[in-house]
N, C-alpha and C positions, 0 to 999 in steps of 0.2 A: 358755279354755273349750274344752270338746270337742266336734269338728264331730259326732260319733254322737251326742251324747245332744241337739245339737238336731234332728237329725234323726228320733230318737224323739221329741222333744217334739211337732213336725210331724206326726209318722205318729197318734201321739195323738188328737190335735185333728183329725185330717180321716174316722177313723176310728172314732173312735168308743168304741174299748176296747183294752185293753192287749193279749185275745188277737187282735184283727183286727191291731194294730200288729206285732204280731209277724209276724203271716203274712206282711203286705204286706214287711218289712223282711227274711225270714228270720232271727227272731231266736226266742229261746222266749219266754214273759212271764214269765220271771223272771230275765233278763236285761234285759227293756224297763223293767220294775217299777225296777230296779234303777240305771240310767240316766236315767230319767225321776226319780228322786228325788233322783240327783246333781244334775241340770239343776234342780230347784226350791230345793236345797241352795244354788245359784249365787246365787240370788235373795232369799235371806234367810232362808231354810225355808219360807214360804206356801206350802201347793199350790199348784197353778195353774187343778189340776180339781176338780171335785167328783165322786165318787165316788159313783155309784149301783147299786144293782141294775140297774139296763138298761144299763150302761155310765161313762165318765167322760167328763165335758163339762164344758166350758173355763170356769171364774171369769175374772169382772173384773179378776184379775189375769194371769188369764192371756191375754185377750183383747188386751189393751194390748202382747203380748209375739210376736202372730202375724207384725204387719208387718215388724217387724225383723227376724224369724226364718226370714221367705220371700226378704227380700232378702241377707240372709247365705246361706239355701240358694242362690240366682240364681247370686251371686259364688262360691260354692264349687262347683257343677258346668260355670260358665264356665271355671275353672282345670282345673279333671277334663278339660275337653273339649280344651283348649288343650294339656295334657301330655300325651292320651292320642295327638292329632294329630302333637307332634312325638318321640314316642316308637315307633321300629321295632318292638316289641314289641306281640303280640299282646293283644287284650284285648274285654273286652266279659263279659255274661253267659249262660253257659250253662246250659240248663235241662233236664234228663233224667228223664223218667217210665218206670219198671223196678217188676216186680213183684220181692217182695222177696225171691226165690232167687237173682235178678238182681242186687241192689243192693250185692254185695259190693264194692264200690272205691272207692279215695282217689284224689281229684282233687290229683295230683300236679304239682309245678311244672313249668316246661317247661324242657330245656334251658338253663344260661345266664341265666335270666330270674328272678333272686334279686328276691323282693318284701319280705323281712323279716331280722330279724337271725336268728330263731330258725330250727330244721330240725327238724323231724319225721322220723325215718326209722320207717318202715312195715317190719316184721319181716317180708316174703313168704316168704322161704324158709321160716320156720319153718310161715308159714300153710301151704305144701304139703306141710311136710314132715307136716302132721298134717290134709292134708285127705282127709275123710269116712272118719277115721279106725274102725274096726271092731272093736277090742279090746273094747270091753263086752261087743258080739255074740259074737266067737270066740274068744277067751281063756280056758282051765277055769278058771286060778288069777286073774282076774280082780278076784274078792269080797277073795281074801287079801291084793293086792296092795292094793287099796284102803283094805283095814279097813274095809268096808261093803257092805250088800245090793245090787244091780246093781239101780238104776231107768232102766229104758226110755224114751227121751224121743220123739216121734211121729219127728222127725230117725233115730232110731236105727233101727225098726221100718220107717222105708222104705227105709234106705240094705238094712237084710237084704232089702226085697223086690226091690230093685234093685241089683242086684250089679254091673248094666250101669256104675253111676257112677264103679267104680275103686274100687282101695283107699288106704290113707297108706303111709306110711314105716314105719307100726310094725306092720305085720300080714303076715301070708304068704301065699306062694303055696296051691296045694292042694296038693301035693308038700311041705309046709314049707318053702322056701325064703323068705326075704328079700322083700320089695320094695323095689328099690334107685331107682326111678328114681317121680317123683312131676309131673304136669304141668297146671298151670291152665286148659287148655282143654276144659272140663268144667264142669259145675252142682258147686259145691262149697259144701255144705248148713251146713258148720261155720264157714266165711266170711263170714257175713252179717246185717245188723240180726237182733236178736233170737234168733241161735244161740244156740250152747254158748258160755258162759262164758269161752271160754278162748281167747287167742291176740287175735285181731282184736276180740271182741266189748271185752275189757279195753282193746284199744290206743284204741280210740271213746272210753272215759272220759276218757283223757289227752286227746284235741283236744278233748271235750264240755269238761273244764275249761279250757282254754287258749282256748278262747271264750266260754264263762264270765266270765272274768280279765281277756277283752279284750284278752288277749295277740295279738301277730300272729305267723304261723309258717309257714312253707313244708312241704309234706311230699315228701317221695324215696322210692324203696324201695328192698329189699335190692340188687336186678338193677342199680337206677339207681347204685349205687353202685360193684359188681362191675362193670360195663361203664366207667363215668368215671373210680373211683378219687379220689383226693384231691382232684382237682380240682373235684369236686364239693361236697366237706365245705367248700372251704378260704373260700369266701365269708361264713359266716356266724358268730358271736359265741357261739354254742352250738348244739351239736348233740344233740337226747336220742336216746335210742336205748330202747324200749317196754317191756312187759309179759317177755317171752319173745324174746329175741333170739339164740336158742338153735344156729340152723343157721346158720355162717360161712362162706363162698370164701375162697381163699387172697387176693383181690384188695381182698376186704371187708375184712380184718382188716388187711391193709397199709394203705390208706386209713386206717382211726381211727388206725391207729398214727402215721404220719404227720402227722395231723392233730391228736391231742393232744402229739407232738413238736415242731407247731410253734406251739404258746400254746392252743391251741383248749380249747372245752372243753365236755369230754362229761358229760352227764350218763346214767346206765346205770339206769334206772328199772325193772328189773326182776331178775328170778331168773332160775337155771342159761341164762345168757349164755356166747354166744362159747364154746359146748362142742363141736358138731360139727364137721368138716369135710365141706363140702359145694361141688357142682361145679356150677355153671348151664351150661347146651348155649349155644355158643358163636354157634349161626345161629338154634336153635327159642327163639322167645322165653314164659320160666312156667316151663319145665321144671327141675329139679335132678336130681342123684343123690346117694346117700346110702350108704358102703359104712360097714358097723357095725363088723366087726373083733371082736377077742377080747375088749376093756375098754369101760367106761363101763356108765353103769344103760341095760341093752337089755331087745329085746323078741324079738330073734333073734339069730344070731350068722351073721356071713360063714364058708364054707367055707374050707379053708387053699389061698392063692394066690389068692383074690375080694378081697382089703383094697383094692385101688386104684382108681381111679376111673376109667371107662373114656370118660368126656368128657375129660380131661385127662392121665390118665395118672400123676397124683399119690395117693401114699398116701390111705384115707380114716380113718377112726375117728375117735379125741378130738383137737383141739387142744391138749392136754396131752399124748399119746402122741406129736404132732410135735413138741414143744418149744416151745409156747406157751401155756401151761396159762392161764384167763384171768386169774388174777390179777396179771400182766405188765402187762393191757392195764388193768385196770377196777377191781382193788384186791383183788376177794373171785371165786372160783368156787363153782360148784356142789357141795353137802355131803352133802345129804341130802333126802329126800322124805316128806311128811306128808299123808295126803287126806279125816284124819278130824276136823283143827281147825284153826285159824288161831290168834295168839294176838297177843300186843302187842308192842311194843319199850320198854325203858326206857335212860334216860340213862348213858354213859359217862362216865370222866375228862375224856377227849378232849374231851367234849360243851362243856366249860367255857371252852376255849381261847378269848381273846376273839376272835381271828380268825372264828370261825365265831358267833359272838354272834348275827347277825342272822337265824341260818338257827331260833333258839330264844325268841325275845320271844314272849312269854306264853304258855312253856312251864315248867313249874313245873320243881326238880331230881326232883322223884320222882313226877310226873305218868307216868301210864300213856299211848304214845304209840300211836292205833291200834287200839285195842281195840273193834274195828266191824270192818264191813265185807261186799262182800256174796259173799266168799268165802270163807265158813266161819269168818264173824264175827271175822275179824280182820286186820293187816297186813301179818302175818309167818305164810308156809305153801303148803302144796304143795308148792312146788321151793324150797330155802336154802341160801344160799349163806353160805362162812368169810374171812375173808382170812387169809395165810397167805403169811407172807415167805419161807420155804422154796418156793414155788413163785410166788414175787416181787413178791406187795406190800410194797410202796415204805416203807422204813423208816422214811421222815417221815409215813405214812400217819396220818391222823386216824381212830379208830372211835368211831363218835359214838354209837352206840346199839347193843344188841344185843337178839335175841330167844333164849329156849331155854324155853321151858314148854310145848313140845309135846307133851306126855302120851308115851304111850307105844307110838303106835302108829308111828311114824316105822323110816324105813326110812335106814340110811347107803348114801353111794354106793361101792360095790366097789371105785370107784380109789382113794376119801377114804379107804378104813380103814388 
């Protein structure tokens, strides 16, 4: 039996209803809903509540099921209390009230202090490389690039009235020059519950479902990785990596490599990954830079003799223009760009291999996979990525699915043609 769903049964019964249970527990109610019906599932299927408009309150059968379930709680936070005593490791609950321009961060593991098999890495490069980025505002060819009318979001109309906030990586000086250099210490508007869509507010779905699922998982970020290195990855059973994991250090891309060389294994849950080369300040902790160079889909271009990076002194541009284009690392890179649809994926050959059988149960062969979603109504779009053995995915590569019904407003990337 599982110790959480009698502790939702508890929080239930003393509270009164599913959304108080929730509060008191930090859980949603449709995670307690769902918990709480596994915990009556245990017992035969009988509710245990009765279900009313003012709340849920405890049956007969569930009354008879309170005593044993307080002293099951008793003996399970005597053990909590007992490990947490003889364990060096920090612990206890923290509790942070932040208005929500504030609220951008992941409570990330601490040093050392592995709680779970799973890892979360948090893409922050990428988040500064696109924070309170300014293109809709300043860009002429903006509409064209999109394939769509420029809608204004309140975010957009302040960052224009506030110029004091900085800009991203993709926008220019007043002179046109580049912004090369991007740093988190700053109100950064596109980082945060309820932003833009894109980068961080995607990466939140991924742990909203991984606690959902009930999954347990540690999270890192891009810096925590660039400063530790492998030693960081090599503790745990998988490592995902988000939405957008687009800006790389040379220190970052060693680590995964490293770490899927030695059995680990990545899962790369997003598009145009592991395409920039990018440099974190070695003492200023948030900041990166970002030199763009002659290739890859830009939004400026570095002057001749600007490519290097002047944190490190190493070239910057593509990951592919140094000799590791991503499909080395992760199977497939960046292809192409599309910002007027999303579409579905359907089933490959590959798909059938019985090796990968389990990753498809009650998946039909000609079921449409995806075809939702709330970016542009589907699960394939925006950034697309190919794989592509000439630029070194792995010849025993499996492609299990692919997408291409993008219509026609898609843009190929300069270095893909």
């Amino acid at each position: 039996m599982d110790w959480d769903s009698v502790r939702v049964f508890l929080a239930v019964a003393r509270h009164g209803s599913l959304r108080a249970a929730g509060r008191a527990l930090g859980l949603s109610q449709p995670t307690v809903a769902r918990r709480l019906a596994e915990f009556e599932t245990t017992f035969g299927g009988p509710t245990l509540f009765d279900r009313l408009p003012e709340g849920a309150h405890l049956n007969a059968a569930g009354e008879r099921l309170v005593a044993a379930a307080e002293r099951a709680e008793q003996a399970m936070l005597t053990l909590e209390r007992r490990r947490a005593a003889a364990s060096p490791a920090l612990n206890g609950t923290v509790r942070i009230s932040a208005g929500e321009c504030a609220a951008g961060f992941l409570a990330r593991c601490l040093s050392g202090a592995t709680t779970a098999p799973l890892l979360f890495v948090a893409s922050t490069a990428t988040f500064l490389a696109y924070a309170n980025i300014g293109t809709r505002l300043d860009q002429p060819g903006f509409e064209v690039h999109s394939e769509g009318l420029v809608t204004l979001s309140a975010d957009d109309v302040y960052l224009s009235e506030h110029r004091e906030l900085g800009l991203s990586s993709y926008d220019t000086h007043t002179d046109g020059s580049g912004v090369c250099y991007s740093s988190g210490a700053r109100p950064i508007l596109n980082m945060r519950p309820r932003g833009n869509a894109f980068n961080y507010v995607n990466d939140t779905h991924i742990l909203d479902w991984l606690e959902e699922q009930n999954i347990d998982y540690d999270v890192l970020t891009d810096e925590d990785i660039d400063r530790e290195g492998a030693r960081a990855l090599k503790p745990y059973r998988a490592v995902i990596t988000g939405s957008h994991p687009e800006y790389v250090s040379r220190p970052m891309l060693d680590a995964f490599q490293a770490y899927q060389n030695g059995g680990g294994r990545h899962m790369y849950l997003g598009g145009n990954g592991f395409y920039w080369r990018i440099a974190f300040h070695s003492d200023r902790i948030g900041q990166i830079e970002i030199r763009r160079g002659i290739s890859g889909t830009r939004t400026w271009e570095g002057e001749a003799g600007e490519n290097n990076l002047s944190f490190t002194g190493e070239p910057g541009g593509l990951w592919r223009s140094n000799g590791r284009a991503p499909q080395r690392l992760v199977g497939v890179g960046f292809d192409a760009q599309v910002f007027d649809r999303s579409t579905f994926y359907r089933r490959m050959p590959d798909s059938f291999n019985p090796r990968i059988a389990f990753a498809f149960e009650g998946i039909g062969s000609d079921d449409r996979i995806g075809d939702f979603g709330l970016r542009l109504g589907g699960a394939a779009g925006l950034e697309i990525d190919r794989a592509d053995r000439t630029l070194g995915s792995a010849p025993n590569l499996l492609i299990l699915a692919t997408a291409n019904q993008f219509g026609s407003g898609g843009l190929p990337t300069g270095d893909g043609v």
